[in-house]
Structure formats: C-alpha cells, structure tokens
N, C-alpha and C positions, 0 to 999 in steps of 0.2 A: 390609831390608823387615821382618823378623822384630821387629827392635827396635823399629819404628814401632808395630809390632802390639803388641809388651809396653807400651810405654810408655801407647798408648790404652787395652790392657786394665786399665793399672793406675790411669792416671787416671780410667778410668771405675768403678774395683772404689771408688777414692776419695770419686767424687763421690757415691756408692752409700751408703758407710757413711757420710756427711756428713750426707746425707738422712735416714737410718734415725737417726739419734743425735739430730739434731734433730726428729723426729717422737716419737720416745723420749721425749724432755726436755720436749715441748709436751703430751706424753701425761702424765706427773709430773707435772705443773706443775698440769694439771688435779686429779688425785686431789689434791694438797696445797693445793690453794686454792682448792676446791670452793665452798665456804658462801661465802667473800668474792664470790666469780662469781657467784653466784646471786642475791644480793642487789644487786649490781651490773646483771645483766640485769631484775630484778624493778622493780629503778629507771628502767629505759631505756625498758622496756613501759609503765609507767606514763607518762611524760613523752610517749612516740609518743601513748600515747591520746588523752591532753587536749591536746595539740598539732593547730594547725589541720589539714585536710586538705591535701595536697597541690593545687595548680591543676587544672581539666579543662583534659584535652588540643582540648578541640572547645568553641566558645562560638557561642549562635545571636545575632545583630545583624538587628534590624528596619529596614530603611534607607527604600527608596521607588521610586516606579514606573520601567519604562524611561525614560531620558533625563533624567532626572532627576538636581540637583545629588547629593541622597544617595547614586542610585546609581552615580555617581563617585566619591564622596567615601568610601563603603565598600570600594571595590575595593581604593583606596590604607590604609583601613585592616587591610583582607586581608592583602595583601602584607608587609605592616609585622610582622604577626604571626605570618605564616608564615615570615620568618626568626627568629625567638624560640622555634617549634617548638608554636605554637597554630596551631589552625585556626580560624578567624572563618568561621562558614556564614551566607552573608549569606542576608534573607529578604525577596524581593520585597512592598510592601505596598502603598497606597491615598495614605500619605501619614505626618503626624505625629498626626491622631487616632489613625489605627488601630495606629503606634506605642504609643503612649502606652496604649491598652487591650493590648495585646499584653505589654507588660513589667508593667500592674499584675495582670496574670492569671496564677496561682500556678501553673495547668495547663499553663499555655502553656509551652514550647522557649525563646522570646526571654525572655532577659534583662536586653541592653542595647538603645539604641535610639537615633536621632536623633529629637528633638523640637523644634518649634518654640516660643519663648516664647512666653504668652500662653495654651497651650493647655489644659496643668494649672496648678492653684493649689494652694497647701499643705493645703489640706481633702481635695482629692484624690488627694496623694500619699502618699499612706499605702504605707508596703512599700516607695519607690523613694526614689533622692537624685540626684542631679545631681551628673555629673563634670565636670560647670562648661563655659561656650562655648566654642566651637569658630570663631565664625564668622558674619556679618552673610549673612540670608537678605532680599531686600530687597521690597518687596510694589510689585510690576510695573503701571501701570494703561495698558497700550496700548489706541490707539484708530485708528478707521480716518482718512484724511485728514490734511492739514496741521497744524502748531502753532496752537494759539488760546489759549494761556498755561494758568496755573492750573489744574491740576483741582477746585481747592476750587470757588473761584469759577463756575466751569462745572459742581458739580455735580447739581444742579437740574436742568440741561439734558440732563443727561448720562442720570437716570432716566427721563426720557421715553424714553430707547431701551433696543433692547437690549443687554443687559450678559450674557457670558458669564462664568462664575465657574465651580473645582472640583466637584464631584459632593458631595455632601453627607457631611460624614467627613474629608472632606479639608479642610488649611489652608488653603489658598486661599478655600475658602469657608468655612471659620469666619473666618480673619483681616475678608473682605470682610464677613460682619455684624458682627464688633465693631467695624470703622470706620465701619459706618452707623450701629448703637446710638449710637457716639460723637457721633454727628452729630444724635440726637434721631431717627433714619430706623430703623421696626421692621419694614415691609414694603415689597419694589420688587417691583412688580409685573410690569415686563418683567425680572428676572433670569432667567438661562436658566443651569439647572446643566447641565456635562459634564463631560467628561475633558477634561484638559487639551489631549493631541493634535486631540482634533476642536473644540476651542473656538480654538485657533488656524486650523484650518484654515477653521472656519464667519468667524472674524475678515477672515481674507484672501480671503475668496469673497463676502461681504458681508453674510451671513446675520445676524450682531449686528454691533453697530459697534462694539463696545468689546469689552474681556478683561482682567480683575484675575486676577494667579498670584502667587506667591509662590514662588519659587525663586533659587537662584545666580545670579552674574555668567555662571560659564562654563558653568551647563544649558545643552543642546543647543537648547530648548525657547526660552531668552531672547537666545542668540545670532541664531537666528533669525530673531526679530521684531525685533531691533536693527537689524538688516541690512537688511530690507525697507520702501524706501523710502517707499512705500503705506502705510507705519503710522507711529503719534507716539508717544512715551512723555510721557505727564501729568507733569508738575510739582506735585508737593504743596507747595505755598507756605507752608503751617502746620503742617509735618513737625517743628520744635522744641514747638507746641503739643501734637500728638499724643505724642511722648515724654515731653514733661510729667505731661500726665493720668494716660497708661496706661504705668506703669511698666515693661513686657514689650515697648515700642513704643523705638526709637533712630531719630536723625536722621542721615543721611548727606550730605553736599554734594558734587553735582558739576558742575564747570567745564564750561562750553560746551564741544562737540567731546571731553568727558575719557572716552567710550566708543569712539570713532573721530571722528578727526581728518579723515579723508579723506572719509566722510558727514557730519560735521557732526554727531554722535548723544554728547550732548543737543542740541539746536537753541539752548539755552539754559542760561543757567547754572540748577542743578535741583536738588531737593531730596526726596529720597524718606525713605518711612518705611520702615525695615527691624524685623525679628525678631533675634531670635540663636539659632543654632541651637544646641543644647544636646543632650549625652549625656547619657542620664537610662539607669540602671540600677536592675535590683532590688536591694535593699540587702542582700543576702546575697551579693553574687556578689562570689568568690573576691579578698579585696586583693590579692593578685599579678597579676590580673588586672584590675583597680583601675588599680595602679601601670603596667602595661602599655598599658592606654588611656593614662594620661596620657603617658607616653612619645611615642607615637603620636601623641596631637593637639600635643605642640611640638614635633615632625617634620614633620609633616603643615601645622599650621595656625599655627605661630608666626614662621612668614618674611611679609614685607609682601606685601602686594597691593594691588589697586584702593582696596579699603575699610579696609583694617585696615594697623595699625603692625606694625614686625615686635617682638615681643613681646607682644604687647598680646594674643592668645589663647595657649593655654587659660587661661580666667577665671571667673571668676560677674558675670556679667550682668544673671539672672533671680535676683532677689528674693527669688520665687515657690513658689520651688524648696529643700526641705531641700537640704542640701550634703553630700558626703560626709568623713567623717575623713581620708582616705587621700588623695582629691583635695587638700584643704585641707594636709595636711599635705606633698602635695609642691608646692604652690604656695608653701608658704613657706619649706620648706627643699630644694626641687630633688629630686633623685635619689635615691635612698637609695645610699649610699656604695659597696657592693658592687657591685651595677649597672652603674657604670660600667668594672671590670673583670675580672667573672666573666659566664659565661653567665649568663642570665636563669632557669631553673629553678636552677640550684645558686645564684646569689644571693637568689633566693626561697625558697629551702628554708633556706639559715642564716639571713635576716633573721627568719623563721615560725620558726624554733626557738632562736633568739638568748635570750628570754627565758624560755623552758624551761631551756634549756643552761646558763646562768650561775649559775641556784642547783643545779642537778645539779653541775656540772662541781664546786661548792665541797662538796659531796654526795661524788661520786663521784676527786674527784684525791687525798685521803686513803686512800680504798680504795685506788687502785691504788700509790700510793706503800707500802702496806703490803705489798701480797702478797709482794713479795720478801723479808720480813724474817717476814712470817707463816709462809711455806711455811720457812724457816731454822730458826723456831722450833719448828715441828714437826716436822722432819728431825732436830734439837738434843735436841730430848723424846724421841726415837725411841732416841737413841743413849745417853742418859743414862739409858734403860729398862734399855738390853741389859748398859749398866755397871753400873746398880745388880744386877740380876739375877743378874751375874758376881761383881759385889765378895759377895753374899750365899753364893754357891756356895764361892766361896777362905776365906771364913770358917769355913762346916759342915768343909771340908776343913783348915784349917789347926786349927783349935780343936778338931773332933769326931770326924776321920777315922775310918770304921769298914770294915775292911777288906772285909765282907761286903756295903758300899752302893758296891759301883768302879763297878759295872756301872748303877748308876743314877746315878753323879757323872759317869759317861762322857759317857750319854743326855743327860743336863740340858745339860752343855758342849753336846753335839751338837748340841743344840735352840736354844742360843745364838746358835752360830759359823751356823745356819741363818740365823736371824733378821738375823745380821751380813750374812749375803753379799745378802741379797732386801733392802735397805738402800742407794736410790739417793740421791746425797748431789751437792749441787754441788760444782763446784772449791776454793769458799772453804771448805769444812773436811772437805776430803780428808784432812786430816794427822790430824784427830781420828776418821776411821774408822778409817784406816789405823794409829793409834793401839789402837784395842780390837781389831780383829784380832789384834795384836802381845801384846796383856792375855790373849787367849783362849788364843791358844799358849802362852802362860807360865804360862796354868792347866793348859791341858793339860799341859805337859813335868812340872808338878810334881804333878800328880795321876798320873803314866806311874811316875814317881821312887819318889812312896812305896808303888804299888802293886806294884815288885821291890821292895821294902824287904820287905812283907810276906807276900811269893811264897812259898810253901813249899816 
C-alpha cells in the first residue's frame, strides 16, 4: 500500500513540475517575443473589426393570418432554423401588403417576409431584394352553385353580384383589382371587402355568391371550399393571356378530378392564374442568414408537388424584384462548401473571414514562423553580451592585473556568473550556456591564482 502511495506521490510531484516548466517556458516565451505578439494581435484586432458581424441569434419573419398557407409554411421554416441554432420569431400579419410595408420600414423588427408577386415593383423596393420563389400562390375564384364554364366569359355576370374579396391591404384584394384593371373594370360596385374567414363563411351561407382569395393548395382556408360540394371553383380560360400581360401573373393547368378524384374537383380540365410567393428581405440582413433561407426554401420547397417540379423552386420568378448576391450566388453554385460538413455558425464564421484570413494568414505565418528563431536570437545576443563582458574582464586581468582592484575583478565576475544564471535558454543551446558558465569559472580560478601569487 505504501508503495502505491509513493509511486502516486511521485507521479503527481511529476505531473506538477511538467506543468510548472511548461507555464515557465510559456511565461519566457512571452518576455522574448513580446513586440512580434503584439503586432501579431494588433493585426487580428484589426481584421475582427472590419470583418462582417457575426449572425443574430433571433431573426423576425412577417408571414400571415391564422390559416393561412404562410402561416404553415413559416412554421416549417422555424423549425428548419431552429436546428441551425437561429430562432425565426414569426409575426402574425393582414397578408403580403402588410408584409411588404413591414420589411421596407427601417423601424420595424421584420426583416424578412413572404410576399406576393405583383405587389412591389422595383421603384418600390428600395432597401429590399428578393431571395427568389418559393412557390405557386394560386388566386382562387370560388362561387356558389354548380359549373357554368369560364369565369372570363361569365364575368360580366358575375359583377352584378356580389363578390366577396380580402379587406383592403390584403392580396387577395390587391391581386382582385389588378385582375379587374386588367380587364378595363376600375369599380364593382357590389364588391364586398372582409377577412377572408367570414367571407367564406358569408360564401357558404349565401350572403355573396362568389369569393376571390389568394392562397396555397394546402390553406386550411382552400381545402375547405374544395371540399364543399355547394361551391365551384371558376376556370380562367385566358390564364396564359394574363401571364403574358402581367409579368408577376403564371399559368397553371389542371386535369379534371386533379384536386380530388373521388369529388370530381376540377369539374373540368381548369386553368387558373397563380402568384409566386416570394421571400423579400431587407438588404442588410445578415448573408449567413441569406444562405440559411436559401437552404431552407430547397428543403422546404424544392421536392414536387401539385404545381411545381421538384427542382424548380427556390428561383426568380418575379422580374420585379432586385435579386439578391447571395441568393444568386447559391442558385448558381449551390451550397457553399463548408456547409455541407461543419455546423452552420462555424461554417459561417470561416466563410465571413475567409477573405480577411488569407491576406493576414500571408501577413501573419511569417511572424509566426519567426518567433522561434527571434526569441533564439535574443537569448544568442544575451549570451554573447555576458561573453563579451567576460572576454573584456580576462583582458584587464590578463594584460593589467593590479593587485589592489581583486576585490572589484571579484564583484564584476560576480555580476556576470549573475547575469549567467537569470539566463533562461532553450534545449538547442544549452551546451553554449553551459559553455560560459565553464568560461566564468576559468576566470574566476585564474583571477583566485594570481590573487595568492600576490598575497603577502
């Protein structure tokens, strides 16, 4: 037992003086390479300064009302970011106007936003860019009763009633006048603005006979009205004309029965005019957070579905719209390399100092290749001080001995073999301390020599 005990005392008295030697050596190291450090950290300060910010850890996204496609479709981009270690605060709104004012206002929280095409134009985006579509928003025109074809063609007939549309602010009721302007139509006189919940419900109670929205395949809102017998979805039959015109406008086709099979829903083969929804951000916000939307919307939104190829989102769409660098740049070359196998902040943070880094590193791998041969050369100078100082001592004494200066030939060695021993020196030229040690003594013994020589 005893022995177990020494042997632990002794590797631990071991691991003790390992530490202390090398704390020692890291202490030196400093005093002799001082001015090369300093300049070295003086360089690093500088390159952190003008180096982007780091990401915020918390980003606000404008999406849209209860039931609504956006606010599904931001849940899934919460989630997305919340394993990447951001927090996306999503913020309930009115729609894609109030988006779209929300991200060009400097004061405001929202930064990014879902927007509809068609809603800003490039005169208006001033401050923002577009991280390109996401996604066919499709503009809905259910009515009460059976199929009677065409909504073109019916509609004439159609404004004699009334027509339920968004609340004023909202896409739905912007998209609903730019398809009338389109049409030469600048006022209907039975339009009836609401929310879109009670325009459904005023729909299926009888109160209007029609209802134009603007939302997803899978809103809560259009599943709905798909399902309920009692209602038709219009056929835009001139849905490739409207795309033509209005650049911000796409056509979609679908096959009779291609909503449900088992209702019948389309009654016909149909053709609606759709939006693309579109991310539009302030153009300051953070490219690592850039590159993380885009991650997101070809997770999110680049597998097939009803309307879309799989590939075919994230894109630019909207015309309309500045575009952004970072979007464009990974639509063309995908991921950025690190991304795909470092975390998302540490591949962010070298790709953002990548180009700081490379003229420092050719800056700073010089420095550091030097200090070992710097602190050498100053430890070198050190020792060749103490030698010249010696060689000049053996001199006065060999050449001028005066027996009445012992006691200050003594002192001076003294002062020497001091300056020898406070004289910390690497491995590589131990043998040359260890060297003038050996010189000091040999002055001393011969300085000891001729002072009995002249002993009285």
């Amino acid at each position: 037992m005893s022995q177990i005990y020494e042997e632990i005392k002794e590797t631990t008295f071991a691991v003790y003086e390992s530490i202390k030697d090398e704390c020692n050596n890291f202490v030196q190291i400093l005093r002799e390479t001082w001015p090369l450090l300093l300049v070295l950290l003086i360089t690093l300060l500088t390159a952190f300064h003008f180096a982007d910010p780091p990401p915020p850890k918390r980003v606000y996204m404008a999406t849209g009302g209860p039931g609504s496609s956006y606010e599904v479709l931001g849940k899934k981009y919460a989630e997305f970011f919340a394993k990447n270690g951001i927090t996306l605060e999503l913020i309930s709104t009115r729609g894609s106007e109030e988006n779209a004012h929300r991200v060009l206002d400097r004061n405001d929280l929202v930064q990014v936003a879902f927007v509809q095409s068609g809603i800003i134009n490039r005169e208006e985006a001033k401050g923002i860019v577009s991280l390109g579509s996401i996604g066919y928003e499709p503009v809905w025109f259910f009515y009460r009763g059976q199929h009677h074809g065409e909504s073109d063609e019916r509609l004439q007939e159609f404004l004699k009633k009334r027509i339920a549309v968004g609340v004023q602010g909202s896409a739905s009721y912007l998209q609903a006048m730019q398809i009338m302007r389109l049409n030469g139509i600048e006022k209907i006189p039975n339009m009836v603005s609401m929310p879109t919940k009670e325009g459904i419900r005023a729909l299926r109670s009888g109160e209007v006979d029609a209802l134009m929205i603007v939302d997803g395949f899978n809103s809560e809102n259009v599943q709905m009205l798909l399902q309920d017998t009692t209602i038709s979805l219009a056929n835009f039959k001139r849905a490739r004309a409207y795309a033509q015109v209005a650049d911000y406008f796409e056509s979609l086709q679908i096959p009779q029965g291609g909503f449900s099979l088992a209702l019948n829903v389309p009654h016909q083969d149909t053709e609606l005019i759709a939006t693309t929804i579109n991310i539009v951000a302030d153009e300051n916000l953070h490219p690592g957070i850039q590159y993380l939307f885009m991650e997101a919307a070809r997770a999110i939104s680049g597998k097939e579905s009803l309307f879309v190829k799989r590939g075919e989102f994230p894109s630019f769409k909207d015309s309309r719209l500045p575009e952004s660098e970072i979007a464009n740049r990974f639509l063309q070359r995908g991921t950025p390399f690190l991304m795909n196998y470092l975390p998302f902040w540490m591949a962010e943070f070298i790709d953002r100092m990548f180009i700081l880094l490379l003229p420092i590193g050719v800056f700073v791998y010089p420095i550091l290749l030097s200090i070992p041969g710097y602190r050498l050369k100053r430890i070198k100078g050190r020792l060749s001080k103490v030698y010249g100082d010696l060689k000049f001592l053996e001199q006065d004494i060999s050449q001028a001995y005066n027996p009445e200066m012992q006691s200050e030939y003594v002192e001076r060695l003294d002062v020497l073999e001091k300056q020898a021993l406070n004289l910390k020196v690497p491995k590589s030229i131990v043998s040359d301390y260890y060297t003038l040690r050996s010189s000091i003594d040999l002055v001393r013994n011969s300085l000891s020599n001729r002072g009995s020589i002249y002993a009285p």
